[in-house]
C-alpha positions as CSV (number, residue, x, y, z in Angstrom):
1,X,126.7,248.4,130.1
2,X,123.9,246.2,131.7
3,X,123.0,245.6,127.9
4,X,125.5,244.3,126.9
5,X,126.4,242.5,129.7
6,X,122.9,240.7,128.9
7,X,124.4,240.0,125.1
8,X,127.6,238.1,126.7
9,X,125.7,236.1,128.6
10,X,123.6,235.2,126.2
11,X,126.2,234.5,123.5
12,X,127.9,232.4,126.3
13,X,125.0,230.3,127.0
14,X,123.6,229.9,123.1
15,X,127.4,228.9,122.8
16,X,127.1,226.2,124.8
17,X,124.2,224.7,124.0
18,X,125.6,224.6,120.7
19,X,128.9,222.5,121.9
20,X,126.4,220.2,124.1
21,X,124.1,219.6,120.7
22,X,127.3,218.7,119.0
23,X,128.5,216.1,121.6
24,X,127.9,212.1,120.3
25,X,124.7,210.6,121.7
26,X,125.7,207.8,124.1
27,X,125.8,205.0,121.9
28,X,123.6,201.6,123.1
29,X,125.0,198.6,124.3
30,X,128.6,198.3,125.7
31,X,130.5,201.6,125.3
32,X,134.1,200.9,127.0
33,X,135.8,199.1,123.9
34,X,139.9,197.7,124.6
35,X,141.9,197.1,121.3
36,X,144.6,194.7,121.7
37,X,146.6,195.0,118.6
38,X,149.2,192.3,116.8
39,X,152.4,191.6,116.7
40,X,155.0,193.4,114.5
41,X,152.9,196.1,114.1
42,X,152.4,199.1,116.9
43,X,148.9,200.6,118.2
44,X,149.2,203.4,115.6
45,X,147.5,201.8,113.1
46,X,144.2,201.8,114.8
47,X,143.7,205.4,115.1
48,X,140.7,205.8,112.1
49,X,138.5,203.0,113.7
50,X,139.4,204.5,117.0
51,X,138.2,207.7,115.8
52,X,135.3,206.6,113.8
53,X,134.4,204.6,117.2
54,X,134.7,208.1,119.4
55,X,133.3,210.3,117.5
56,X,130.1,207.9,117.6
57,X,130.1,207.9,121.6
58,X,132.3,205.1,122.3
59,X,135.3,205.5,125.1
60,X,137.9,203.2,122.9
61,X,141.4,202.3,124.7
62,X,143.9,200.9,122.7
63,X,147.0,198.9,124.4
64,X,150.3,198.3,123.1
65,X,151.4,194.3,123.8
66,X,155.4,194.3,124.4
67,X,154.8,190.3,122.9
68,X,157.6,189.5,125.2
69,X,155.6,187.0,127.1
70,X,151.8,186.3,126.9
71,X,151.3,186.3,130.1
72,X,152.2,190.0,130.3
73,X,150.3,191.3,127.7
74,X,146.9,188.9,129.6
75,X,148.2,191.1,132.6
76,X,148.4,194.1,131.0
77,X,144.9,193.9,129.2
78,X,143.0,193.0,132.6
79,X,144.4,196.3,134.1
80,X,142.9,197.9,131.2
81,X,139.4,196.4,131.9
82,X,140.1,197.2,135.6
83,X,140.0,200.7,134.6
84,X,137.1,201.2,132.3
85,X,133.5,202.6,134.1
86,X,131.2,200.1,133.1
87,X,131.0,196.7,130.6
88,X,133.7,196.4,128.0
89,X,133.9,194.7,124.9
90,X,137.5,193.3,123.4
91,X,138.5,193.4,119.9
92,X,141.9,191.6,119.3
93,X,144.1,191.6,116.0
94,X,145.9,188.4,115.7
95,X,148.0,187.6,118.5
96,X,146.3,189.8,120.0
97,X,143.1,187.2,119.7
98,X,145.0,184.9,121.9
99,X,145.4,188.0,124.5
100,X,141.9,188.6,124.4
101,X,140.7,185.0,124.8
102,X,142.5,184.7,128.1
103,X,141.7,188.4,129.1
104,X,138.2,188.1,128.8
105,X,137.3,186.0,131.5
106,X,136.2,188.9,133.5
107,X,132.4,189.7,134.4
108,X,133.0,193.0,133.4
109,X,133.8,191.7,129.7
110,X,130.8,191.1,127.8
111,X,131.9,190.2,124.1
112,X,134.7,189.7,122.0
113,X,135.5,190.8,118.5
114,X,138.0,188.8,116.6
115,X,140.1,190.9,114.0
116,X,141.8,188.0,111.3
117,X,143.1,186.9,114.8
118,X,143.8,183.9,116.4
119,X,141.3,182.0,118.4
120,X,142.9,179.6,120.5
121,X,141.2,177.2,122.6
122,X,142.7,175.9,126.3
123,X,146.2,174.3,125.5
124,X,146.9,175.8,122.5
125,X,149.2,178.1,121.3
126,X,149.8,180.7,118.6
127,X,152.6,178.7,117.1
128,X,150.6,175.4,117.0
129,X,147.3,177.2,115.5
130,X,149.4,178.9,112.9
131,X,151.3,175.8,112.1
132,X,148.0,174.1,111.8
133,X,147.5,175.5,108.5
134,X,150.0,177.3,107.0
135,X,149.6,181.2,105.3
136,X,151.2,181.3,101.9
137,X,154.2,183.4,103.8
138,X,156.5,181.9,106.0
139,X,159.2,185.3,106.3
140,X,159.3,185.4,110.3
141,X,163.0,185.3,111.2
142,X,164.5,184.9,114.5
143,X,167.5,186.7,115.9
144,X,170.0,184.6,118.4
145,X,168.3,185.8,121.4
146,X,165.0,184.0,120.3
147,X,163.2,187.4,119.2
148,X,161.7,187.3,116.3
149,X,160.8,189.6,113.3
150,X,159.0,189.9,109.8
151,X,162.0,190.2,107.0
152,X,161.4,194.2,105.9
153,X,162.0,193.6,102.2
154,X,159.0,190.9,102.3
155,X,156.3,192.8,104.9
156,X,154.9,194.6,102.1
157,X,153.6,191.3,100.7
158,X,153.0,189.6,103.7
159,X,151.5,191.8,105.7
160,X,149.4,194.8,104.0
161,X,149.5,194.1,100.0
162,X,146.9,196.9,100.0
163,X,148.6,199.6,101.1
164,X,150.5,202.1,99.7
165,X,154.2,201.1,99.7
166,X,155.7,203.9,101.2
167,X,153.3,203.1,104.1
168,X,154.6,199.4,104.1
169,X,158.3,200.4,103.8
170,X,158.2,202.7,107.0
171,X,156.2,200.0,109.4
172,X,158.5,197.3,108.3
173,X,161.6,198.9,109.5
174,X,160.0,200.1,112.4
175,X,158.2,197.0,113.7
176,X,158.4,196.2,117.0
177,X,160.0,193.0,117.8
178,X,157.9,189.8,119.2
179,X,159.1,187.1,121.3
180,X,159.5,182.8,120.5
181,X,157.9,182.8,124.1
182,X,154.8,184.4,123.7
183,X,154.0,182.5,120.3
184,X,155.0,179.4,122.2
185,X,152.9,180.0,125.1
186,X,149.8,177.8,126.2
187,X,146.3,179.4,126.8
188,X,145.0,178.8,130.3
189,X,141.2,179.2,129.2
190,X,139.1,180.7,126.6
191,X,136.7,183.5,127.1
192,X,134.4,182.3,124.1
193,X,133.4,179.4,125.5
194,X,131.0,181.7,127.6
195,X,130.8,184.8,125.6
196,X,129.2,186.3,122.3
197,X,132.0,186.7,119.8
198,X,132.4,188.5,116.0
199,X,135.4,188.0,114.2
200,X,136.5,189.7,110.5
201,X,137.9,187.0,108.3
202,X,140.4,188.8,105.9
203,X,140.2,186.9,102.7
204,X,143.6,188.3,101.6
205,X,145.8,187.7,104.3
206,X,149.1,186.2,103.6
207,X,150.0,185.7,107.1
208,X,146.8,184.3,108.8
209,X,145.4,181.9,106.6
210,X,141.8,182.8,106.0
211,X,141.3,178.8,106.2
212,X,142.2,178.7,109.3
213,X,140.1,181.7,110.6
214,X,137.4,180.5,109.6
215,X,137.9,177.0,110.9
216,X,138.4,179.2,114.1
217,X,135.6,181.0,114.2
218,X,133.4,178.3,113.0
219,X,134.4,176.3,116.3
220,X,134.0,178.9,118.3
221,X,130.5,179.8,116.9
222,X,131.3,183.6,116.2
223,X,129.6,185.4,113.9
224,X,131.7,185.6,110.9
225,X,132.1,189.1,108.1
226,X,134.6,188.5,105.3
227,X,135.9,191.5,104.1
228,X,138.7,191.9,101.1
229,X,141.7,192.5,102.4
230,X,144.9,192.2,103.8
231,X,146.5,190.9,107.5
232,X,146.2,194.8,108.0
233,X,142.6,195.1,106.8
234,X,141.8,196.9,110.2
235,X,143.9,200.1,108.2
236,X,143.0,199.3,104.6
237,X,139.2,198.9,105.5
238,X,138.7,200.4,108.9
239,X,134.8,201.6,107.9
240,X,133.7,198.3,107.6
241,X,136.0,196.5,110.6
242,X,134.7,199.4,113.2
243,X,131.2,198.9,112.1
244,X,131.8,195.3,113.0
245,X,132.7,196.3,116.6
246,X,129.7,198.9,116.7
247,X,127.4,195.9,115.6
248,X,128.6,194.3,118.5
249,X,128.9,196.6,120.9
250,X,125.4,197.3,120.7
251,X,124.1,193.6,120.4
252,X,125.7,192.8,124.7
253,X,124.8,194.6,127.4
């Protein structure tokens, strides 16, 4: 009985050392990463790079913006930081760049990562940067209530033209709705002007016009990766969009 008593144990113990060998090595740099996504899309979306990102050591929170007002998602995005043990770096995806640019005025954030999303600068707006250069799509339609939303027949097109239709013809009638308001709304400040930033210009993008992002970027001195690919190149390429985030996670401390 003592014998094999003995053999549990051991089993047990081998066992375990096995599932500790297995765990990720704690990955250098900034671990706590928050992804703010876009509008008209939902947080789904980001589960491969959120994986690719865990399963290399990184604690990765993704938020879902109601885009009802901006202020709200700022809000909700610093509660998100207030919860994360130890430095964080912010990756935003379109409007979810102008969420990150306010949000990240916070010691605890130490870089931001810029995802073919808008970069405002103080006084600006997401309607006035995206009216600045217009994308070759202009299918946004607004309901009486001021809410507005991406025509279903035409998302396809506009916003993933790399994806797999089937794919495109479920998220377009399933988009969540943004608001006039929050596209309308001024930035109070902007994080970059004191922190490291990376942004992903999507060279195919029909909604944010790659012009413009890299006029953006450019001004805010980020460094810049072009990848092929659509609004939604954070699905269509997520390989090379998380190892943009890993590439700066481990550059800030």
């Amino acid at each position: 009985m003592r014998t094999l008593l003995s053999i549990a144990i051991a089993l047990m113990v081998s066992t375990g050392a096995a599932v500790a060998s297995d765990a990720p090595p704690s990955p250098k740099g900034v671990k706590n990463i928050v992804i703010v996504p876009g509008a008209f899309v939902d947080a789904s979306g980001w589960r491969v790079i959120h994986d690719i990102l865990v399963h290399k050591g990184y604690s990765v929170t993704v938020e879902q913006p109601r885009v009802e007002t901006l202020a709200d998602d700022i809000d909700l995005t610093r509660e998100l930081i207030r919860r994360q043990d130890g430095p964080v770096l912010l990756v935003g995806h379109s409007y979810g760049g102008a969420v990150i640019t306010v949000a990240g005025n916070r010691d605890k954030v130490k870089g931001l990562v810029y995802v073919s999303a808008l970069e405002p600068s103080e006084g600006e707006s997401v309607s006035q940067l995206l009216g600045s250069m217009p994308a070759p799509s202009n299918d946004v339609v607004a309901t009486r209530d001021d809410h507005l939303y991406v025509e279903p027949s035409k998302f396809a097109a506009d916003f993933a033209g790399d994806l797999t239709r089937n794919r495109t013809d479920f998220m377009a009638v399933s988009q969540p709705f943004a608001t006039k308001a929050a596209f309308d709304a001024m930035v109070s400040a902007a994080a970059w002007r004191t922190k490291p930033t990376w942004a992903v210009v999507t060279t195919e993008d029909h909604v944010l016009n790659p012009d413009l992002q890299r006029w953006m970027y450019k001004r805010a001195g980020s460094k810049v990766t072009e990848v092929k690919a659509s609004h939604l190149g954070y699905i269509s390429q997520p390989e090379l969009i998380a190892k943009v985030i890993e590439d700066a996670a481990t550059s800030v401390h």
